[in-house]
MDTraj code that builds the backbone (N, CA, C; nanometers):
import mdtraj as md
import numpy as np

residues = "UNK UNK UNK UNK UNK UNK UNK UNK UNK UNK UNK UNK UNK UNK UNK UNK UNK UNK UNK UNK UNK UNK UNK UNK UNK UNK UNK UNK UNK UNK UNK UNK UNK UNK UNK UNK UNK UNK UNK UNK UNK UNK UNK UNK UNK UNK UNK UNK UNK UNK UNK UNK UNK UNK UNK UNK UNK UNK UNK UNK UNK UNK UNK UNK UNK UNK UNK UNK UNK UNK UNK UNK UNK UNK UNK UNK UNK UNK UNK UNK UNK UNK UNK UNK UNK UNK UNK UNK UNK UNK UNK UNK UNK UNK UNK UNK UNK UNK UNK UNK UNK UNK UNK UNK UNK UNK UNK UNK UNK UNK UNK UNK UNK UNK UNK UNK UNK UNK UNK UNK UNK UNK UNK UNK UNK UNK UNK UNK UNK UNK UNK UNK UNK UNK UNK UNK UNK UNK UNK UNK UNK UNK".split()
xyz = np.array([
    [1.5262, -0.1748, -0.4034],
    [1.3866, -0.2078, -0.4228],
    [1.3155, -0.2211, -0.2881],
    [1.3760, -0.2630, -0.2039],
    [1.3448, -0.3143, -0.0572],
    [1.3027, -0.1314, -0.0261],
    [1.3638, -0.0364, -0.0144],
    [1.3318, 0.0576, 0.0727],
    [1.1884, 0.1066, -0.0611],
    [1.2133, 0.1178, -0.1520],
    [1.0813, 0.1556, -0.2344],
    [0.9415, 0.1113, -0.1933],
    [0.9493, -0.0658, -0.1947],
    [0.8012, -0.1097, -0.1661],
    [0.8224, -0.0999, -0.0126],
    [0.9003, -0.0485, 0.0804],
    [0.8505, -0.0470, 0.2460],
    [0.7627, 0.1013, 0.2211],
    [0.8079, 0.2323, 0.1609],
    [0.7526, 0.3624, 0.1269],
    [0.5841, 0.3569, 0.0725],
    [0.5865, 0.2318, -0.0277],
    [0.4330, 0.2377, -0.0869],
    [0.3727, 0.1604, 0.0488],
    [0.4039, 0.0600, 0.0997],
    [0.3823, 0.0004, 0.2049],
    [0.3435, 0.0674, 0.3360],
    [0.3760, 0.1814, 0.3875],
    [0.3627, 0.2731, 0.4447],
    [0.2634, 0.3463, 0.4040],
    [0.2877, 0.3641, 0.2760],
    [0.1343, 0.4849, 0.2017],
    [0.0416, 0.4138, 0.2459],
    [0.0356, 0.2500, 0.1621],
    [-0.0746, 0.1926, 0.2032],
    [-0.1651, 0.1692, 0.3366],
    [-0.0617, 0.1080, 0.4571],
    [-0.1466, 0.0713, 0.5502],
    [-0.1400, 0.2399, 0.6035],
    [-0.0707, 0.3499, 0.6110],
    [-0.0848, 0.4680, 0.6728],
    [-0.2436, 0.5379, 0.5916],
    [-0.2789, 0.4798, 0.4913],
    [-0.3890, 0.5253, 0.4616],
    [-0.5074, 0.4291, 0.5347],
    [-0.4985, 0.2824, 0.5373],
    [-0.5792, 0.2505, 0.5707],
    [-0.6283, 0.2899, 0.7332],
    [-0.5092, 0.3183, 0.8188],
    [-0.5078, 0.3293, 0.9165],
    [-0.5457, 0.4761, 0.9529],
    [-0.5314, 0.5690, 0.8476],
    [-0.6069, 0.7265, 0.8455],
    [-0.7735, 0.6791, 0.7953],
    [-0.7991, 0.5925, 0.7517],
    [-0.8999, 0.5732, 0.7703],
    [-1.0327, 0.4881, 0.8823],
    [-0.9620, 0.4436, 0.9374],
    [-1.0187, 0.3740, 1.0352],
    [-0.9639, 0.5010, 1.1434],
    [-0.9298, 0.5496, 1.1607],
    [-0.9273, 0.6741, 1.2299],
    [-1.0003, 0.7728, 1.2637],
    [-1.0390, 0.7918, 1.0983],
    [-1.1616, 0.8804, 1.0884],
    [-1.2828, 0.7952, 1.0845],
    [-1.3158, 0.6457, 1.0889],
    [-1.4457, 0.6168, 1.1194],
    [-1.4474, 0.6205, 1.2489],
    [-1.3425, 0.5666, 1.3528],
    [-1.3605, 0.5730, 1.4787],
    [-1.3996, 0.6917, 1.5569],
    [-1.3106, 0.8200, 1.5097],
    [-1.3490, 0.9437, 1.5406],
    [-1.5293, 0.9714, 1.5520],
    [-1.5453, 0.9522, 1.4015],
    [-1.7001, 0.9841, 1.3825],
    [-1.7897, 0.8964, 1.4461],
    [-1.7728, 0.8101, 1.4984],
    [-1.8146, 0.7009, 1.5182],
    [-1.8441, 0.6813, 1.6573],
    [-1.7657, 0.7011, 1.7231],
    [-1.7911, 0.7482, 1.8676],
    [-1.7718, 0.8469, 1.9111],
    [-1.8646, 0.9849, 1.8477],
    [-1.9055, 1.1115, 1.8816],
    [-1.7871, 1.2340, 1.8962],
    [-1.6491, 1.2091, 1.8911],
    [-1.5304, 1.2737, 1.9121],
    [-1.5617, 1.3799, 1.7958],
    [-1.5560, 1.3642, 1.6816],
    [-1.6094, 1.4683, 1.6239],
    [-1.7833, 1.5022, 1.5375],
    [-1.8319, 1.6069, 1.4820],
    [-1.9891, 1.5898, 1.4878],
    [-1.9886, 1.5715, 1.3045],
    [-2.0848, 1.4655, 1.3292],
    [-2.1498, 1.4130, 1.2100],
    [-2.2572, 1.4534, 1.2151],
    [-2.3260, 1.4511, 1.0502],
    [-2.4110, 1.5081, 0.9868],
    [-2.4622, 1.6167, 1.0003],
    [-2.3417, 1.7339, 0.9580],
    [-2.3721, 1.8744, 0.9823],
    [-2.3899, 1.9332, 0.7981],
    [-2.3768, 1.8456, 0.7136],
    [-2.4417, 1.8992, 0.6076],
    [-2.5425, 1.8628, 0.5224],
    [-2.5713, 1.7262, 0.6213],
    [-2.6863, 1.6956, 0.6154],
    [-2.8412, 1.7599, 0.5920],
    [-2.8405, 1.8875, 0.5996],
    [-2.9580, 1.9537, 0.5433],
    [-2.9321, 2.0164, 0.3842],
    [-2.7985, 2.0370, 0.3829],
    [-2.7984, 2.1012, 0.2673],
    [-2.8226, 1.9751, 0.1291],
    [-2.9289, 1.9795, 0.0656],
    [-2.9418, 1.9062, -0.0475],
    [-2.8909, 1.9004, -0.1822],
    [-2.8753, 2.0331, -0.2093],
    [-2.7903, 2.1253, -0.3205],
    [-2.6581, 2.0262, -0.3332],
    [-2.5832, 2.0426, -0.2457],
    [-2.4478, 1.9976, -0.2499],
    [-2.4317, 1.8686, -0.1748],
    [-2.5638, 1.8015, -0.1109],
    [-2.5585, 1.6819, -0.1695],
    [-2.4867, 1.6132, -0.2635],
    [-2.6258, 1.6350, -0.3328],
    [-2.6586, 1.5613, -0.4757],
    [-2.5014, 1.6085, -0.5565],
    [-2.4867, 1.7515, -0.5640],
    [-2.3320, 1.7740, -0.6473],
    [-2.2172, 1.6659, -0.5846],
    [-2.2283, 1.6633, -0.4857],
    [-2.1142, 1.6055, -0.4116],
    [-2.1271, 1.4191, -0.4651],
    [-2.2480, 1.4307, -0.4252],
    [-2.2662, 1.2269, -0.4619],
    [-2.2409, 1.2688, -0.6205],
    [-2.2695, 1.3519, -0.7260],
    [-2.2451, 1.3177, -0.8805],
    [-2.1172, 1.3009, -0.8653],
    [-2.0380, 1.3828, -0.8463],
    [-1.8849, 1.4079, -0.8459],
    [-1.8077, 1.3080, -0.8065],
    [-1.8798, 1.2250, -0.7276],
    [-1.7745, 1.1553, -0.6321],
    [-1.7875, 1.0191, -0.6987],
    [-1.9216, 0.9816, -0.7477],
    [-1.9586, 0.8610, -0.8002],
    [-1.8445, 0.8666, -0.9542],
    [-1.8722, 0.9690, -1.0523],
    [-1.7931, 1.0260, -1.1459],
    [-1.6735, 0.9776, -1.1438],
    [-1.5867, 1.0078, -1.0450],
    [-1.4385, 1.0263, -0.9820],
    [-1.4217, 0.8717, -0.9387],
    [-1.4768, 0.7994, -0.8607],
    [-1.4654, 0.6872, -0.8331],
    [-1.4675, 0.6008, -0.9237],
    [-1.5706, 0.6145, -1.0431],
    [-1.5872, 0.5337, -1.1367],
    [-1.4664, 0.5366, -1.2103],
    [-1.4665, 0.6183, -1.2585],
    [-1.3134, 0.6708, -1.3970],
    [-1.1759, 0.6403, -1.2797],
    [-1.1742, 0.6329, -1.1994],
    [-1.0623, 0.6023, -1.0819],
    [-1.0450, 0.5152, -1.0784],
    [-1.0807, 0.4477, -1.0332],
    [-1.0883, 0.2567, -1.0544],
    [-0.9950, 0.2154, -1.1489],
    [-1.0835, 0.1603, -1.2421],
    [-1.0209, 0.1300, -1.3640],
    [-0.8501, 0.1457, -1.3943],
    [-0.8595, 0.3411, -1.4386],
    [-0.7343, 0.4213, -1.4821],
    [-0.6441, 0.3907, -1.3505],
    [-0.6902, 0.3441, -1.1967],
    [-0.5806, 0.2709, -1.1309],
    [-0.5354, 0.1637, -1.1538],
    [-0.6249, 0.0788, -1.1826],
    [-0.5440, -0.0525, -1.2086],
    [-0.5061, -0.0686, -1.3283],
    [-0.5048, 0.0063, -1.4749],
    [-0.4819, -0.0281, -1.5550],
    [-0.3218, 0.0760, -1.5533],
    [-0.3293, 0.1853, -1.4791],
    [-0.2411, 0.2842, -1.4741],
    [-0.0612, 0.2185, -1.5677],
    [-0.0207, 0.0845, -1.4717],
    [0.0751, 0.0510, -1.5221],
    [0.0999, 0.0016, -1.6464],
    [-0.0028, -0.0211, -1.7511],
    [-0.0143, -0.1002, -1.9046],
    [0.0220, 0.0463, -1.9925],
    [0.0099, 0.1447, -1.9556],
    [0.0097, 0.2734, -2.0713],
    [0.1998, 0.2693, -2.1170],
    [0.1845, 0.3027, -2.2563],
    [0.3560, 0.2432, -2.2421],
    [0.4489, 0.3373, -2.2502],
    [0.4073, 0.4672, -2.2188],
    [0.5321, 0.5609, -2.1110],
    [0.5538, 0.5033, -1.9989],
    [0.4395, 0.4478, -1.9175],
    [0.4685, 0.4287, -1.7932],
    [0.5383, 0.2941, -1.7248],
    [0.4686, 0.2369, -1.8610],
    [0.5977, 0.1465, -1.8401],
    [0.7051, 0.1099, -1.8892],
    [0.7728, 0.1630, -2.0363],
    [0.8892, 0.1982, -2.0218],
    [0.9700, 0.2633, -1.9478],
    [0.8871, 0.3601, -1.9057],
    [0.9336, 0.4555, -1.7873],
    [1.0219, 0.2924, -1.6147],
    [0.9216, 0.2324, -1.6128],
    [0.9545, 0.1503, -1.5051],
    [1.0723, 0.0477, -1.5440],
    [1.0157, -0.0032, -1.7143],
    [1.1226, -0.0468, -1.6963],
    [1.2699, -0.0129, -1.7146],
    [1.2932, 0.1422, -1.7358],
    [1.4074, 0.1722, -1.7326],
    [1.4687, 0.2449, -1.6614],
    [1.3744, 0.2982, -1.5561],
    [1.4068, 0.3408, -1.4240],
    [1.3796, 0.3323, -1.3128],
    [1.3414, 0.1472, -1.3090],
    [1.3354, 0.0892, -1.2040],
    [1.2733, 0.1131, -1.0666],
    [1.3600, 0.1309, -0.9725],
    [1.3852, 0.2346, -0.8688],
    [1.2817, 0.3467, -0.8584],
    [1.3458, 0.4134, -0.9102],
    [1.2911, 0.5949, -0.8977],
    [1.1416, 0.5316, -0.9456],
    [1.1538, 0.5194, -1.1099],
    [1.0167, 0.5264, -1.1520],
    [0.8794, 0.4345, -1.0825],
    [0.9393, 0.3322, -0.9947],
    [0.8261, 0.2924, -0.9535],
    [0.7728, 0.3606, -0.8057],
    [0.8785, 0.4375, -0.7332],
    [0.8569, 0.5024, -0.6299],
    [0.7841, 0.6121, -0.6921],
    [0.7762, 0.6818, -0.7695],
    [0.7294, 0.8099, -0.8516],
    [0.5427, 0.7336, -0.8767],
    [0.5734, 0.6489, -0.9516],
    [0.4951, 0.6131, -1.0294],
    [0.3026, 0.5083, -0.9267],
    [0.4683, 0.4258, -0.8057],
    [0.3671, 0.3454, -0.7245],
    [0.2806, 0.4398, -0.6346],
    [0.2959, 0.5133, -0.5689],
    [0.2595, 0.6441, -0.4887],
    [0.1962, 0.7148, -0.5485],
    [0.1559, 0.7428, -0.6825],
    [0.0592, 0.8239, -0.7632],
    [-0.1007, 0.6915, -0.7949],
    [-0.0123, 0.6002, -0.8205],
    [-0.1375, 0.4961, -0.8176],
    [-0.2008, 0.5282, -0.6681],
    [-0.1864, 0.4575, -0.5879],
    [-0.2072, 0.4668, -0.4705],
    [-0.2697, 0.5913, -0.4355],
    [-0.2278, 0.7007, -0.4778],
    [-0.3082, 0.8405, -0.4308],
    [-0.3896, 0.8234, -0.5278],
    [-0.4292, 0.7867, -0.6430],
    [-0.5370, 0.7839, -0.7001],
    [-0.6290, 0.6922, -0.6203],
    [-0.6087, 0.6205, -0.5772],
    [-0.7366, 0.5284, -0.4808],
    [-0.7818, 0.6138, -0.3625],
    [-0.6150, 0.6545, -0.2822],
    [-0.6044, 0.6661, -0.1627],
    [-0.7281, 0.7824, -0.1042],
    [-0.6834, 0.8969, -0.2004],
    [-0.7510, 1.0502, -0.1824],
    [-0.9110, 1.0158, -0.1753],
    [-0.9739, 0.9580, -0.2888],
    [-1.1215, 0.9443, -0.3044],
    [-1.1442, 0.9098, -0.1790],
    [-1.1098, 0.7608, -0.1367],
    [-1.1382, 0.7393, -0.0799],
    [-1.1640, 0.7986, 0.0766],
    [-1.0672, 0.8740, 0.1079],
    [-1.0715, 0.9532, 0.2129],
    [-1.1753, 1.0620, 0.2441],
    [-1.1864, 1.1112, 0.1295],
    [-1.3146, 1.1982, 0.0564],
    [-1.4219, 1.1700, 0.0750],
    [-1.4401, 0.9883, 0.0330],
    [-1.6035, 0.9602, 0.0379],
    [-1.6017, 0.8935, 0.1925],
    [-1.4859, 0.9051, 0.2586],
    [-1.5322, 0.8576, 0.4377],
    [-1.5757, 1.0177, 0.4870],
    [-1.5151, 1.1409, 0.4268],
    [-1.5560, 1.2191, 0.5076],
    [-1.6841, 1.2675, 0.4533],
    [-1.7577, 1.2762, 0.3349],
    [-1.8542, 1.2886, 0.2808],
    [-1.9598, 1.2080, 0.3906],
    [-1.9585, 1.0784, 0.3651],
    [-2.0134, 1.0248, 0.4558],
    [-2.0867, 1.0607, 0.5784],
    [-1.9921, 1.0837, 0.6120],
    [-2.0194, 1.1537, 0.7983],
    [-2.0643, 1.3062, 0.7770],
    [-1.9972, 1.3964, 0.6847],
    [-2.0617, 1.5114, 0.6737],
    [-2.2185, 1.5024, 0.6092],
    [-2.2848, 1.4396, 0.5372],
    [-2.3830, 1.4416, 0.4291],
    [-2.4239, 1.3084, 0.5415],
    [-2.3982, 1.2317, 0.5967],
    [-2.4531, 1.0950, 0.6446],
    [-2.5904, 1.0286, 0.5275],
    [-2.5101, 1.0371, 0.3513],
    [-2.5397, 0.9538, 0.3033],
    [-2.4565, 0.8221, 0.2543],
    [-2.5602, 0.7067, 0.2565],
    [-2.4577, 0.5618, 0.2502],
    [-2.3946, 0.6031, 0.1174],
    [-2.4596, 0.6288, 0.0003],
    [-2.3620, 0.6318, -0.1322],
    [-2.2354, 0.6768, -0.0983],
    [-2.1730, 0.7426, -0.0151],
    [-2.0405, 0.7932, 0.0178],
    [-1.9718, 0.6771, 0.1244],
    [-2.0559, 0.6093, 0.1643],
    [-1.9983, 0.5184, 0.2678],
    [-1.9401, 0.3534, 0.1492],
    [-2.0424, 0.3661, 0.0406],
    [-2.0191, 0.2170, -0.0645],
    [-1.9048, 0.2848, -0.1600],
    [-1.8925, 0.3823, -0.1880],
    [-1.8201, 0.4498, -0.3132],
    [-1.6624, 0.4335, -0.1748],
    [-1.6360, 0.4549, -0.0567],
    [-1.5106, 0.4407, 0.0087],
    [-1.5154, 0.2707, 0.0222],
    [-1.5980, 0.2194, 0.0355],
    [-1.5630, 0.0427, 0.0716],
    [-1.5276, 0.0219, -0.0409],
    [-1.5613, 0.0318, -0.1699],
    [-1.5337, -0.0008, -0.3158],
    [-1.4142, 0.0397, -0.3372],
    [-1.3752, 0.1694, -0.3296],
    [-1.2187, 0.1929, -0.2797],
    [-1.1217, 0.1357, -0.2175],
    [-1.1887, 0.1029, -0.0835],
    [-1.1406, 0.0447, -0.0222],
    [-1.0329, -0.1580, -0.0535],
    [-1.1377, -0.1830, -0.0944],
    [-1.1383, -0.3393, -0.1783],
    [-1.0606, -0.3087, -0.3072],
    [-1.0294, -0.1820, -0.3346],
    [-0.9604, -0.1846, -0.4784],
    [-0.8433, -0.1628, -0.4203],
    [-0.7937, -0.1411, -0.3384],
    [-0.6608, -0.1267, -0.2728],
    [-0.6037, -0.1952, -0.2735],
    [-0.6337, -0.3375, -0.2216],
    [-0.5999, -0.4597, -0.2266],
    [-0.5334, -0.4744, -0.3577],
    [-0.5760, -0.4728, -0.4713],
    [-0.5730, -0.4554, -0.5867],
    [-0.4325, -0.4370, -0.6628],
    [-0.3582, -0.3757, -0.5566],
    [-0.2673, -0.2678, -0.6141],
    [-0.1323, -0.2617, -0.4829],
    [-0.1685, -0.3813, -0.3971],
    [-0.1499, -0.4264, -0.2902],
    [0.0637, -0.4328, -0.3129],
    [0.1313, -0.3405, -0.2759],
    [0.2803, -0.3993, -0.3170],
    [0.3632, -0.4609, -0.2444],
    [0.3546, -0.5690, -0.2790],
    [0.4096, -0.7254, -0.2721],
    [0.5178, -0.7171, -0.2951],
    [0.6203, -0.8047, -0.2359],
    [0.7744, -0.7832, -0.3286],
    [0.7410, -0.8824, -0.4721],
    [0.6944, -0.9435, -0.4944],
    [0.6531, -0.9848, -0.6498],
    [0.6032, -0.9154, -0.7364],
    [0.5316, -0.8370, -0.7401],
    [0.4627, -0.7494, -0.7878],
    [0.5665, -0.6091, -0.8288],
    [0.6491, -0.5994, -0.7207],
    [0.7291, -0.4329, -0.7741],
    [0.8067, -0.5204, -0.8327],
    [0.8568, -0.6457, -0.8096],
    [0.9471, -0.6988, -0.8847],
    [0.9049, -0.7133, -1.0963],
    [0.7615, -0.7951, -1.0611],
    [0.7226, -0.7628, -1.2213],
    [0.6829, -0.6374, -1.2870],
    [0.6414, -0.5400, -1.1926],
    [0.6064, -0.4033, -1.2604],
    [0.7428, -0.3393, -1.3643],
    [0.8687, -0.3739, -1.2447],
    [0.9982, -0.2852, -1.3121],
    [1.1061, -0.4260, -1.3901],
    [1.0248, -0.5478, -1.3970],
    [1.0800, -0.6434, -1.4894],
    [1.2363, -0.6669, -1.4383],
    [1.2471, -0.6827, -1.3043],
    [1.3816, -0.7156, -1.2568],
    [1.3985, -0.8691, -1.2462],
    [1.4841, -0.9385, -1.1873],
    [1.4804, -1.0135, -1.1217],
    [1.5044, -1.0404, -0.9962],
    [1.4002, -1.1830, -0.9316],
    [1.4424, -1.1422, -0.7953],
    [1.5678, -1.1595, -0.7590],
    [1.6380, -1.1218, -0.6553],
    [1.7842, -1.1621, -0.6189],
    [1.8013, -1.1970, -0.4696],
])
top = md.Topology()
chain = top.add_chain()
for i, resn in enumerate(residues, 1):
    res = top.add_residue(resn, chain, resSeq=i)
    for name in ("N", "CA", "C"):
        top.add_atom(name, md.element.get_by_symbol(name[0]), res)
traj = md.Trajectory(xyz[None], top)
């Protein structure tokens, strides 16, 4: 169990830390922001899509573990299934979010900058704790 939640543990802060990466980048001129900033068209497609995706994302992340394949699935394959299973949660937050930091800076509209902080704060969420992988796959601790 120990090497499983160090792997989601890794996803996690290696995402947060790909993200503060890319604000710093953009942020102090290393790479160029708001180059699609004129285009309005794909704007607006881009903010529907993303708002869309974020919304229905949310949720279907944190509720991800209650569906009861998935968690029979955990609780009977422990191990594997929560490494399979924790890492797909997580990329469901992880990806958007990365998306609406680079949206952001490409489009330099805020809706892409609140739709990644909202992401962002849902991470926490989903945060793996050794308590937490412990109740997901119904072990005990040892």
């Amino acid at each position: 169990m120990r090497s499983v939640r160090r792997m989601l543990l890794y996803l996690f802060w290696g995402a947060c830390i790909l993200s503060l990466m890319l604000v710093i980048a953009y942020e102090s001129g290393l790479l160029s922001s708001g180059f699609l900033a004129d285009n309005v068209r794909l704007d607006y497609l881009s903010s529907v899509i993303m708002e869309l995706l974020t919304l229905m994302t949310i949720p279907f992340a944190l509720w991800f573990f209650r569906l009861g394949k998935i968690r029979k699935n955990l609780i009977e394959g422990k191990e594997k299934a929560l490494r399979i299973w924790g890492t797909l949660r997580l990329l469901m937050l992880i990806a958007p979010m990365v998306v609406n930091i680079l949206y952001y800076y490409w489009f330099m509209n805020p809706t892409f900058g609140y739709l990644g902080i909202i992401l962002f704060i849902c991470l926490f969420f989903v945060y793996p704790t050794w308590g937490r992988c412990m109740k997901e796959t119904h072990t005990e601790s040892q």
